[in-house]
PyMOL Python script that loads the backbone (N, CA, C, O; Angstrom):
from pymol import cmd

cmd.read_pdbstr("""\
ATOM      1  N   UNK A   1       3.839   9.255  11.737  1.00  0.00           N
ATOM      2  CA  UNK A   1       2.910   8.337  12.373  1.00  0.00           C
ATOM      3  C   UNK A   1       3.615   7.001  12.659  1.00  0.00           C
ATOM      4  O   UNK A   1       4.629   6.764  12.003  1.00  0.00           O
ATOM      5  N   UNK A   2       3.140   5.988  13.682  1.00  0.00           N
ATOM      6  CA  UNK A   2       3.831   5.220  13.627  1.00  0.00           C
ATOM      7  C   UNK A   2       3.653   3.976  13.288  1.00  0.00           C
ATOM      8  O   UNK A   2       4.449   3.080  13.569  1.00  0.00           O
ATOM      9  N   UNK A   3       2.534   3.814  12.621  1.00  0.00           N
ATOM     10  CA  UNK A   3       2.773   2.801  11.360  1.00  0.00           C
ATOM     11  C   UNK A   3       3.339   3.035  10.212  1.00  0.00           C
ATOM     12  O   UNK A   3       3.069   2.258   9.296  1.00  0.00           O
ATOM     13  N   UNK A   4       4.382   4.297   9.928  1.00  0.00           N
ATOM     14  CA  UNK A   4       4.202   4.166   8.076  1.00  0.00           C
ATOM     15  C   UNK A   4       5.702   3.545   8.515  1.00  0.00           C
ATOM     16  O   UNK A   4       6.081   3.373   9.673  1.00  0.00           O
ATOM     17  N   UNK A   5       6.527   3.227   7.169  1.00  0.00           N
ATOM     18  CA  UNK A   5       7.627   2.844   7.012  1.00  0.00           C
ATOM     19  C   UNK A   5       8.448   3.909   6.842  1.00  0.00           C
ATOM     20  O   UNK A   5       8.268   5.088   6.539  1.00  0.00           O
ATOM     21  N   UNK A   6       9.610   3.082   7.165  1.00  0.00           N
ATOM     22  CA  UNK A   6      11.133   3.722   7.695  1.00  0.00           C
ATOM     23  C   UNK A   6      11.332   4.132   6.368  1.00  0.00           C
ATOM     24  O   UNK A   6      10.503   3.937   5.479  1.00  0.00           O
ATOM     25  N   UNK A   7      12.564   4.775   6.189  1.00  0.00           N
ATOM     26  CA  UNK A   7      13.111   5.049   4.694  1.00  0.00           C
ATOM     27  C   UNK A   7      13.927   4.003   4.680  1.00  0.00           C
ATOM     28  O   UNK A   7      14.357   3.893   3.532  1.00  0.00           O
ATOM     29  N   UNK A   8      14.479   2.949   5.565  1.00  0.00           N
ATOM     30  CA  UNK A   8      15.680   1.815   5.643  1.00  0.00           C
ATOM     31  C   UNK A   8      14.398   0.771   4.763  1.00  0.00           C
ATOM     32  O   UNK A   8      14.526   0.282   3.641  1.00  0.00           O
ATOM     33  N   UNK A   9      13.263   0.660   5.639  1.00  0.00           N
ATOM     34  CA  UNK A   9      12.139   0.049   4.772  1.00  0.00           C
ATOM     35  C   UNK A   9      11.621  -0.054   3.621  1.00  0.00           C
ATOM     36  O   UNK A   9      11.414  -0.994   2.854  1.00  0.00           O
ATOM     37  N   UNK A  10      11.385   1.370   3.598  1.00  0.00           N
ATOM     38  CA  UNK A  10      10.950   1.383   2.267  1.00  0.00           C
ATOM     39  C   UNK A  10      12.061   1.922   1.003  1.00  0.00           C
ATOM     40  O   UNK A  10      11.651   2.456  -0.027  1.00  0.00           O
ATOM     41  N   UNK A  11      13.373   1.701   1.266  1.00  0.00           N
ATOM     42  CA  UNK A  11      14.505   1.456   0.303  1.00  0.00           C
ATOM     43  C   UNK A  11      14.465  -0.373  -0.106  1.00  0.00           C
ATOM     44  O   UNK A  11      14.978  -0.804  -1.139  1.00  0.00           O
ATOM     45  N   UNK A  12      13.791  -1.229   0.874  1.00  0.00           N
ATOM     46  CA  UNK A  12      14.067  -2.764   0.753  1.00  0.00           C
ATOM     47  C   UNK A  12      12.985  -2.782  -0.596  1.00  0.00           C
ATOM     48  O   UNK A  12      13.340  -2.766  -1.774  1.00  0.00           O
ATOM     49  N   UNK A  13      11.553  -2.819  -0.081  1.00  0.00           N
ATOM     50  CA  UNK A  13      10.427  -2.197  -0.487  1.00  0.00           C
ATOM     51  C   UNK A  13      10.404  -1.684  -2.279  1.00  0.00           C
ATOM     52  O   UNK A  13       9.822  -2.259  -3.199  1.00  0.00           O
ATOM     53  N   UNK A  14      11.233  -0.448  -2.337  1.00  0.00           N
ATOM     54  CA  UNK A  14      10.748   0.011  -3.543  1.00  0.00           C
ATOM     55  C   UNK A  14      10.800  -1.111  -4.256  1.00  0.00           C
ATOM     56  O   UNK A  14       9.747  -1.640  -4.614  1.00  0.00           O
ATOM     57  N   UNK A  15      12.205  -1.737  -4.625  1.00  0.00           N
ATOM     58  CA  UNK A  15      12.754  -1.949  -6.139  1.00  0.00           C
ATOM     59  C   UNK A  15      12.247  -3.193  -6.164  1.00  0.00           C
ATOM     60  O   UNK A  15      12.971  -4.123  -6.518  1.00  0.00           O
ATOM     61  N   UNK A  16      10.922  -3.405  -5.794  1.00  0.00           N
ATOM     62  CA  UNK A  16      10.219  -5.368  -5.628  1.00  0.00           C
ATOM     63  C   UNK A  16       8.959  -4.546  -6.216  1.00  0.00           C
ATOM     64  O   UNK A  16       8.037  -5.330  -6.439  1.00  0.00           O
ATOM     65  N   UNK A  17       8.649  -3.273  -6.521  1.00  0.00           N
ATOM     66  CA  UNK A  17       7.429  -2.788  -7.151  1.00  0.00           C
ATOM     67  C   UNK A  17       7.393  -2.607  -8.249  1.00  0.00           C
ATOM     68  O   UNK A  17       8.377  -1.984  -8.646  1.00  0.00           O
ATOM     69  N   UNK A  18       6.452  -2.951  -9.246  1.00  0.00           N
ATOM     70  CA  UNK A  18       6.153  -2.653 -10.624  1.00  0.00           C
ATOM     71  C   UNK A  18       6.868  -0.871 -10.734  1.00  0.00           C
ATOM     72  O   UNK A  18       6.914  -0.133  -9.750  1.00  0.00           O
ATOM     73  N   UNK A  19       7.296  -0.523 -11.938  1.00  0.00           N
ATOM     74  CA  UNK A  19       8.107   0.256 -12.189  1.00  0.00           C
ATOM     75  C   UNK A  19       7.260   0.757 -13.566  1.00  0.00           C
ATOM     76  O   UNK A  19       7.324   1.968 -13.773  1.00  0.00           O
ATOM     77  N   UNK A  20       6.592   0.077 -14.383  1.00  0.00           N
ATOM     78  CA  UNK A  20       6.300   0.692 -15.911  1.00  0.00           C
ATOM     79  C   UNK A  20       5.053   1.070 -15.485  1.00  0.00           C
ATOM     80  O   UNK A  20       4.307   0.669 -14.592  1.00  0.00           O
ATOM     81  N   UNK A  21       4.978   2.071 -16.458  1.00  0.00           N
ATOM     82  CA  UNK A  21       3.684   2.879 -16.670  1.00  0.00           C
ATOM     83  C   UNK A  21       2.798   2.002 -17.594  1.00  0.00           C
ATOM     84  O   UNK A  21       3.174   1.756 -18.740  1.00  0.00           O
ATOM     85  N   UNK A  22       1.516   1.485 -17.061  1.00  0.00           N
ATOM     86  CA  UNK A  22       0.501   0.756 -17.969  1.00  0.00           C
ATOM     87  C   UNK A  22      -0.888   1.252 -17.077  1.00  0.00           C
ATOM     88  O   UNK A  22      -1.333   1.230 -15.929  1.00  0.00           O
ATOM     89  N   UNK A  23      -1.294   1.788 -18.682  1.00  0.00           N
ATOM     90  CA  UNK A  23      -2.966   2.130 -17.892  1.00  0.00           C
ATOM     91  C   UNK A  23      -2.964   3.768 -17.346  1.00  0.00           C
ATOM     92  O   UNK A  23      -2.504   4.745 -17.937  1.00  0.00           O
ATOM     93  N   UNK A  24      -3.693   3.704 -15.911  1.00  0.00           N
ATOM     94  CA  UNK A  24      -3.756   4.779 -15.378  1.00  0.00           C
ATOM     95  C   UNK A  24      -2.198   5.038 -14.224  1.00  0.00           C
ATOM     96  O   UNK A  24      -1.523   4.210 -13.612  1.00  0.00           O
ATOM     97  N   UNK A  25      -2.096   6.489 -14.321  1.00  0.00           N
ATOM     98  CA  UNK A  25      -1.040   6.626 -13.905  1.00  0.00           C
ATOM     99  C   UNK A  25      -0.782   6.373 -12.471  1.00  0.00           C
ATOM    100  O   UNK A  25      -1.547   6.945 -11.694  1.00  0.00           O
ATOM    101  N   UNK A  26       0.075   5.684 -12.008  1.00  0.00           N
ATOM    102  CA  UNK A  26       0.024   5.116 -10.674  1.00  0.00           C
ATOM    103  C   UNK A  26       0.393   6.060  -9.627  1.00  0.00           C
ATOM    104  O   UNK A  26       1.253   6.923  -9.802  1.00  0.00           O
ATOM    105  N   UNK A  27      -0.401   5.866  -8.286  1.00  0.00           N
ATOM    106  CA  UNK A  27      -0.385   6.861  -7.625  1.00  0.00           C
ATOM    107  C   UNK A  27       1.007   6.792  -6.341  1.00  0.00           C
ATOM    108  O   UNK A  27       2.031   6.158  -6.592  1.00  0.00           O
ATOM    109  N   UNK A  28       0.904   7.195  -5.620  1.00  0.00           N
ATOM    110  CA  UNK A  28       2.225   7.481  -4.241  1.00  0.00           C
ATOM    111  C   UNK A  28       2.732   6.024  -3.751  1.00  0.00           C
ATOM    112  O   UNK A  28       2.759   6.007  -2.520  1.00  0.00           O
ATOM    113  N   UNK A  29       3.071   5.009  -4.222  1.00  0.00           N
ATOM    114  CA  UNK A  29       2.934   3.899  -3.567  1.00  0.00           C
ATOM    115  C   UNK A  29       3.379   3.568  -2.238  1.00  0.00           C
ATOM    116  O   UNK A  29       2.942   2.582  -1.644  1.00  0.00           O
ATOM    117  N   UNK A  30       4.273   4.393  -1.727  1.00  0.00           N
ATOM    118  CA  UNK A  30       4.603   4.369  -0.377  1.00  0.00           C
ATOM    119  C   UNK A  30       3.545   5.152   0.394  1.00  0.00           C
ATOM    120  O   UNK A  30       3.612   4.935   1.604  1.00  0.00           O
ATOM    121  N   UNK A  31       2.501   6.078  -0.006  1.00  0.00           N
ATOM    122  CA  UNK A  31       1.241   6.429   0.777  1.00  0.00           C
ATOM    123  C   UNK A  31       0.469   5.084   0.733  1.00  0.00           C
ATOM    124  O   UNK A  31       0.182   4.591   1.824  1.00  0.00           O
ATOM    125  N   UNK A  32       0.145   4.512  -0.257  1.00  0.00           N
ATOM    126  CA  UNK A  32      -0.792   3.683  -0.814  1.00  0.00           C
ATOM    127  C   UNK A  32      -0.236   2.379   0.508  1.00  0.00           C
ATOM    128  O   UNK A  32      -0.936   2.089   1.478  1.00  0.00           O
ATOM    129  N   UNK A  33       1.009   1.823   0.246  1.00  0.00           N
ATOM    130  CA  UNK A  33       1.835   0.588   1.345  1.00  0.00           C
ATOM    131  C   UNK A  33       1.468   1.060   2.979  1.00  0.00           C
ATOM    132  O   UNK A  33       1.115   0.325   3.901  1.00  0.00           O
ATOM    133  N   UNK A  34       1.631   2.200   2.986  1.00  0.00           N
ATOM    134  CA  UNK A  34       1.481   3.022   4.253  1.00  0.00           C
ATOM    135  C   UNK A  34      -0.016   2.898   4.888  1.00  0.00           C
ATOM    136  O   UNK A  34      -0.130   2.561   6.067  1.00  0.00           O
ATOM    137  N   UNK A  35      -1.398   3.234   3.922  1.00  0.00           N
ATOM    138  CA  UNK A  35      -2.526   3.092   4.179  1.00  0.00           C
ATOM    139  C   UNK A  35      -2.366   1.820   4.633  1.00  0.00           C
ATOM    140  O   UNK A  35      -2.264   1.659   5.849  1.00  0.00           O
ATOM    141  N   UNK A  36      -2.322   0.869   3.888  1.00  0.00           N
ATOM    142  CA  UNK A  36      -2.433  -0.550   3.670  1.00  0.00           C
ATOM    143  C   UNK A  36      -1.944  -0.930   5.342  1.00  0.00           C
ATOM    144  O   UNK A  36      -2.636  -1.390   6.250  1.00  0.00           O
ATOM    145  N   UNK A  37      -0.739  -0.609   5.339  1.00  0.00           N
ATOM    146  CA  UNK A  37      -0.104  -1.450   7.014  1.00  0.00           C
ATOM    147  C   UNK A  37      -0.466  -0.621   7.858  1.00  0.00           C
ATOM    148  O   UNK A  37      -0.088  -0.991   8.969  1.00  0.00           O
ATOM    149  N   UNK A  38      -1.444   1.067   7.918  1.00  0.00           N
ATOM    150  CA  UNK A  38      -2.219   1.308   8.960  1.00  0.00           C
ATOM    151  C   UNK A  38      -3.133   0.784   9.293  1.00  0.00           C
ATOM    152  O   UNK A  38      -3.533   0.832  10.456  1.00  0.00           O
ATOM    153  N   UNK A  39      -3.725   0.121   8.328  1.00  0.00           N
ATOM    154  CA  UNK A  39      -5.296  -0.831   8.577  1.00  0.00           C
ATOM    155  C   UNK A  39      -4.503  -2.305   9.571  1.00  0.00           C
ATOM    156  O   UNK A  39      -4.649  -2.731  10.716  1.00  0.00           O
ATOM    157  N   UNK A  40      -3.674  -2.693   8.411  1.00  0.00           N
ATOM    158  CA  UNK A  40      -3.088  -4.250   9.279  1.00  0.00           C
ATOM    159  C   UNK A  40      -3.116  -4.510  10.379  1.00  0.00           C
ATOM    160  O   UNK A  40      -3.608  -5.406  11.065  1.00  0.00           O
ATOM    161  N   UNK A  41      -1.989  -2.826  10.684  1.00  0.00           N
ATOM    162  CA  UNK A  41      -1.282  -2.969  12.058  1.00  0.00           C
ATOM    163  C   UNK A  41      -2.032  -2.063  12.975  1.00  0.00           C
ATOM    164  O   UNK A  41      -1.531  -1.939  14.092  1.00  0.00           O
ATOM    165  N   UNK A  42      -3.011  -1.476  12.757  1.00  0.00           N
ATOM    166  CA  UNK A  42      -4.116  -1.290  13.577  1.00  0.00           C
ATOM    167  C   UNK A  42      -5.568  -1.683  14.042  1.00  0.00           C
ATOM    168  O   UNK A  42      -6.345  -1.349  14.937  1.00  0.00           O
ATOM    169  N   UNK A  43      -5.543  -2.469  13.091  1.00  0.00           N
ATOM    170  CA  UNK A  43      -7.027  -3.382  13.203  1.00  0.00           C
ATOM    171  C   UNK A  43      -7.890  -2.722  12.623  1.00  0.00           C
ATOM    172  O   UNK A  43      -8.759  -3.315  11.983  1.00  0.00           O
ATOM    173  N   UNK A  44      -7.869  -1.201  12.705  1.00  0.00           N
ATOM    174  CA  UNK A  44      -9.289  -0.578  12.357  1.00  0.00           C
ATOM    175  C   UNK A  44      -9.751  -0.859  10.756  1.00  0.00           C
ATOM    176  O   UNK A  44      -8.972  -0.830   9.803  1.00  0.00           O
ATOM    177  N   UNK A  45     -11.074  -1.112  10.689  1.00  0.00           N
ATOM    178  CA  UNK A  45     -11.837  -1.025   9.215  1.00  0.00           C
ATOM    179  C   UNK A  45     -11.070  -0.346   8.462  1.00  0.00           C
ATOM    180  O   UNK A  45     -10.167   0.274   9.023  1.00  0.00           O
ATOM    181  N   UNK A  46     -11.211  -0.248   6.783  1.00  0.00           N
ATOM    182  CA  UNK A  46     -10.876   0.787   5.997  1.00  0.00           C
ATOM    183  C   UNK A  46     -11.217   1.608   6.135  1.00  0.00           C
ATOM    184  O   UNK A  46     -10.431   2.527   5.905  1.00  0.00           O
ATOM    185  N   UNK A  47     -12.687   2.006   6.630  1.00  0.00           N
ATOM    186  CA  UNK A  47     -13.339   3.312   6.393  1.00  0.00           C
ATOM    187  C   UNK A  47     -12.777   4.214   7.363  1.00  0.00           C
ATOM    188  O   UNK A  47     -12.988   5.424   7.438  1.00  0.00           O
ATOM    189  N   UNK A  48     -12.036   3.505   8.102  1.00  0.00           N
ATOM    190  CA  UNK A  48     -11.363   4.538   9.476  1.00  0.00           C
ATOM    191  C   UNK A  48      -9.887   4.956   8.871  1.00  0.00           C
ATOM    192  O   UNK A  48      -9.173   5.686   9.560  1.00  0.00           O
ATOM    193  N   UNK A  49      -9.568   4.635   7.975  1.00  0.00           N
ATOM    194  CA  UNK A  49      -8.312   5.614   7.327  1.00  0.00           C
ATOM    195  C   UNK A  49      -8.200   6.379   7.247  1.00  0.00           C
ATOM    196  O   UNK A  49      -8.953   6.889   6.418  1.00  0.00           O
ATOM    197  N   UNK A  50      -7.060   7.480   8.049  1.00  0.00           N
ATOM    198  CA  UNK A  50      -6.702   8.221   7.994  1.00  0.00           C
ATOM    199  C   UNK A  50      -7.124   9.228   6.405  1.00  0.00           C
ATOM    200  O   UNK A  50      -7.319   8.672   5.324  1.00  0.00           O
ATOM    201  N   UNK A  51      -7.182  10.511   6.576  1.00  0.00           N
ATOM    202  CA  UNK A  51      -6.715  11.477   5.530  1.00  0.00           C
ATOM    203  C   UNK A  51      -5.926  11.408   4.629  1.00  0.00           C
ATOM    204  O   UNK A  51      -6.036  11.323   3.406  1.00  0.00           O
ATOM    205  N   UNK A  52      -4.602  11.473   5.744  1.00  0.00           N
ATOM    206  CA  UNK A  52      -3.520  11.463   4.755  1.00  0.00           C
ATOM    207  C   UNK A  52      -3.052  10.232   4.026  1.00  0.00           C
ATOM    208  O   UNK A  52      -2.128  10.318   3.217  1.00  0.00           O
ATOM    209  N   UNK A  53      -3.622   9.150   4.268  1.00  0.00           N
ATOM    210  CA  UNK A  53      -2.986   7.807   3.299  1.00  0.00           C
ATOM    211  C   UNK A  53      -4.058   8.129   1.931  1.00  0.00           C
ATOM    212  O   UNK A  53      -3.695   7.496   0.939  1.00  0.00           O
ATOM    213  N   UNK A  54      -5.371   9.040   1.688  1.00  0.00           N
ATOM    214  CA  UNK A  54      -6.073   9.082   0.438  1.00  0.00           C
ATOM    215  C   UNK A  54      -7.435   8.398   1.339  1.00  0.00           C
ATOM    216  O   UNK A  54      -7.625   8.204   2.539  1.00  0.00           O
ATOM    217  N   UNK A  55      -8.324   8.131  -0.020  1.00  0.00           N
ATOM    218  CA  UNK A  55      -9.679   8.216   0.560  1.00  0.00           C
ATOM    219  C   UNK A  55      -9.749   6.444   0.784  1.00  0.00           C
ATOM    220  O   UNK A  55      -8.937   5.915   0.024  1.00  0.00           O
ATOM    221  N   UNK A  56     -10.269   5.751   1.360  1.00  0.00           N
ATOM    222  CA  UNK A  56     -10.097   4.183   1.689  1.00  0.00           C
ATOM    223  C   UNK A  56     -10.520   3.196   0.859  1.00  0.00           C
ATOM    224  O   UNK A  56     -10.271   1.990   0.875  1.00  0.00           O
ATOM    225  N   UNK A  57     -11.428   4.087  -0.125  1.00  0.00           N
ATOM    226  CA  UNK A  57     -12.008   3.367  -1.461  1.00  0.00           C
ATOM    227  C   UNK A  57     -10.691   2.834  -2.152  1.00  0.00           C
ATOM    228  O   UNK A  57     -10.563   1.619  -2.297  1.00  0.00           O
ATOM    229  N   UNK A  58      -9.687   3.719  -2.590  1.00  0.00           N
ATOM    230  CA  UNK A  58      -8.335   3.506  -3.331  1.00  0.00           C
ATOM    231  C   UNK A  58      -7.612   2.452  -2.841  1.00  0.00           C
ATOM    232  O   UNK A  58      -7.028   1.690  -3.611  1.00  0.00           O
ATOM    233  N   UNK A  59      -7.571   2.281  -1.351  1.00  0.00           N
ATOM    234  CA  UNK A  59      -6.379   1.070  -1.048  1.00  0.00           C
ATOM    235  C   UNK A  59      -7.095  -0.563  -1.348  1.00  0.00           C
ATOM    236  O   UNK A  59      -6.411  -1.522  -1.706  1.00  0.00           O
ATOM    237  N   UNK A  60      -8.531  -0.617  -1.126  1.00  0.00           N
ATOM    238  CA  UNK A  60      -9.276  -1.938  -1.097  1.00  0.00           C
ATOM    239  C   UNK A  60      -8.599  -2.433  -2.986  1.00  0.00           C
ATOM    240  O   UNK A  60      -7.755  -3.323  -3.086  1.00  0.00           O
ATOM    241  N   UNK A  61      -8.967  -1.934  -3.847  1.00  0.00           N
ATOM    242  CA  UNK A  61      -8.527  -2.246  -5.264  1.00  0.00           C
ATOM    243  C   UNK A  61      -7.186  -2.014  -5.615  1.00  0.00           C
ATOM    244  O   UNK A  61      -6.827  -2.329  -6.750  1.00  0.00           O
ATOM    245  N   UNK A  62      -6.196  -1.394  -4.636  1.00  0.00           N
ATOM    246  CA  UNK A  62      -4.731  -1.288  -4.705  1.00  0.00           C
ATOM    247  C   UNK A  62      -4.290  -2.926  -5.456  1.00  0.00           C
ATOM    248  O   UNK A  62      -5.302  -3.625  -5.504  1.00  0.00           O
ATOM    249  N   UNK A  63      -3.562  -3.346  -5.789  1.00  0.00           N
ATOM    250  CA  UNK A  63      -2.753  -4.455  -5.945  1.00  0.00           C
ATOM    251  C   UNK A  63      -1.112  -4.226  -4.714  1.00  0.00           C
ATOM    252  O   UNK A  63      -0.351  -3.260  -4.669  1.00  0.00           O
ATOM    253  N   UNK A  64      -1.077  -5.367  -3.988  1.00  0.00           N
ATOM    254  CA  UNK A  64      -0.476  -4.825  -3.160  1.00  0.00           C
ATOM    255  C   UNK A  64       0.472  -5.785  -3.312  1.00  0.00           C
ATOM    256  O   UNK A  64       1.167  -6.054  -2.332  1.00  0.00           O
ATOM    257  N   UNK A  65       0.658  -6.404  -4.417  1.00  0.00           N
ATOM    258  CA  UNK A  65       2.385  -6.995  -5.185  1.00  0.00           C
ATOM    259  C   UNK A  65       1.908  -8.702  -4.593  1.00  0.00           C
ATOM    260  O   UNK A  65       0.870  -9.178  -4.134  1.00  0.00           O
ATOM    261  N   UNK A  66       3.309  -9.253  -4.906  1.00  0.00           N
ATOM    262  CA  UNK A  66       3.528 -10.310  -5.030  1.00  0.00           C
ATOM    263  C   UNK A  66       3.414 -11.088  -3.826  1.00  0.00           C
ATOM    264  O   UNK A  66       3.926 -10.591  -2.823  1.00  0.00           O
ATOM    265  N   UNK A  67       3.027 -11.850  -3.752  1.00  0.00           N
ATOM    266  CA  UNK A  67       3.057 -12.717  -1.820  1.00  0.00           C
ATOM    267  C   UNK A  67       3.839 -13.655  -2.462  1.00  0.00           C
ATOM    268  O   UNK A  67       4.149 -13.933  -3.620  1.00  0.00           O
ATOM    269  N   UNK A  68       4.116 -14.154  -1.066  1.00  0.00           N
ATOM    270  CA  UNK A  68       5.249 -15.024  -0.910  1.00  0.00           C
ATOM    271  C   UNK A  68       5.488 -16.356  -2.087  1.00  0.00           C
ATOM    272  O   UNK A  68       6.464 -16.864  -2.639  1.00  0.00           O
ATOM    273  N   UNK A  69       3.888 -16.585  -2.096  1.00  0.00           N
ATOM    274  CA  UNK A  69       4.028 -17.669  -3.291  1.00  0.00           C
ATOM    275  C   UNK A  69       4.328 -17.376  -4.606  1.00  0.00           C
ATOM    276  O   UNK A  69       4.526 -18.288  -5.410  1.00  0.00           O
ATOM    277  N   UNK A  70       4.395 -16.009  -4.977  1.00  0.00           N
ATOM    278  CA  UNK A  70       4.638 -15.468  -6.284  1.00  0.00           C
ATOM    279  C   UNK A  70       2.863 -14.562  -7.014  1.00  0.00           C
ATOM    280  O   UNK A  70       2.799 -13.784  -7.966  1.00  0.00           O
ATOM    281  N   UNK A  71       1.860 -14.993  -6.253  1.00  0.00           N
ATOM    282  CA  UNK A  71       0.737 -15.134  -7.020  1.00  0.00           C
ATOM    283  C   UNK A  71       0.038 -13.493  -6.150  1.00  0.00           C
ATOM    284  O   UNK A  71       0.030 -13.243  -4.945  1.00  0.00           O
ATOM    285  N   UNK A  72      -0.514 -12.573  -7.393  1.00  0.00           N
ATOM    286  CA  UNK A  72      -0.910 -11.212  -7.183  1.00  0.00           C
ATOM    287  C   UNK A  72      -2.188 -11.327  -6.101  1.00  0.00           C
ATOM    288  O   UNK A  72      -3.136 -12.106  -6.196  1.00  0.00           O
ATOM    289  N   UNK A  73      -1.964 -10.391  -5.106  1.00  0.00           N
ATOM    290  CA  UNK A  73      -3.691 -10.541  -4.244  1.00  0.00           C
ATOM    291  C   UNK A  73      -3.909  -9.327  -4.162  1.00  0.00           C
ATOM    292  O   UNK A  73      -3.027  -8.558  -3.779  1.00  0.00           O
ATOM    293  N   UNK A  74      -5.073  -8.932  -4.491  1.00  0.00           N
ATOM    294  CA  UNK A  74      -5.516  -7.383  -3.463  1.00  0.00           C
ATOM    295  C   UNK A  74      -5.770  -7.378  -1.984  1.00  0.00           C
ATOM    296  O   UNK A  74      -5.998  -8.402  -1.340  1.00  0.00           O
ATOM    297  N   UNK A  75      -5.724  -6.339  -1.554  1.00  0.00           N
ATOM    298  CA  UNK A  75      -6.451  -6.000   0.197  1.00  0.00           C
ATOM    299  C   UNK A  75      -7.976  -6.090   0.080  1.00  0.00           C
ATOM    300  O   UNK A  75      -8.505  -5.529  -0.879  1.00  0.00           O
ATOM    301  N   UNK A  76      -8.585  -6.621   0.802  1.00  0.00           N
ATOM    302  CA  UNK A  76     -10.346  -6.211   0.533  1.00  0.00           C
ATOM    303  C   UNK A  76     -10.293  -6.499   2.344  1.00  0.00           C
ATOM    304  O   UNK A  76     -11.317  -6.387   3.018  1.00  0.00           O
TER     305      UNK A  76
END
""", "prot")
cmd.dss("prot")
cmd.show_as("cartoon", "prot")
cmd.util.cbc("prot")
cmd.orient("prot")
């Protein structure tokens, strides 16, 4: 598809992601990044997510890492 990321991408990508296991076991994060920048970079609602990124409930409560200032945000 042609929003998900490159593998050149998502090699920059991985190693800036939480890595330890805490809690529940974490799911595909490059599906999960992938959902996330189909919504961005397509405009459409969550509820219009695709299949294959998972169901659209999952990406809104994703934690989707660090922004620029250092400080954690979710997608909503």
């Amino acid at each position: 598809m042609c929003y998900e990321l490159t593998d050149h991408e998502w090699s920059a990508i991985k190693p800036m992601l939480p890595n330890k296991v805490r809690g529940v076991r974490r799911v595909d994060d490059r599906r999960v990044l992938n959902g996330i920048f189909w919504v961005l970079r397509s405009g459409a609602p969550w509820r219009d997510l695709p299949q294959e990124f998972g169901p659209y409930t999952c990406k809104e409560s994703e934690p989707i890492g660090i922004t620029m200032f250092g400080q954690r945000r979710t997608a909503y």
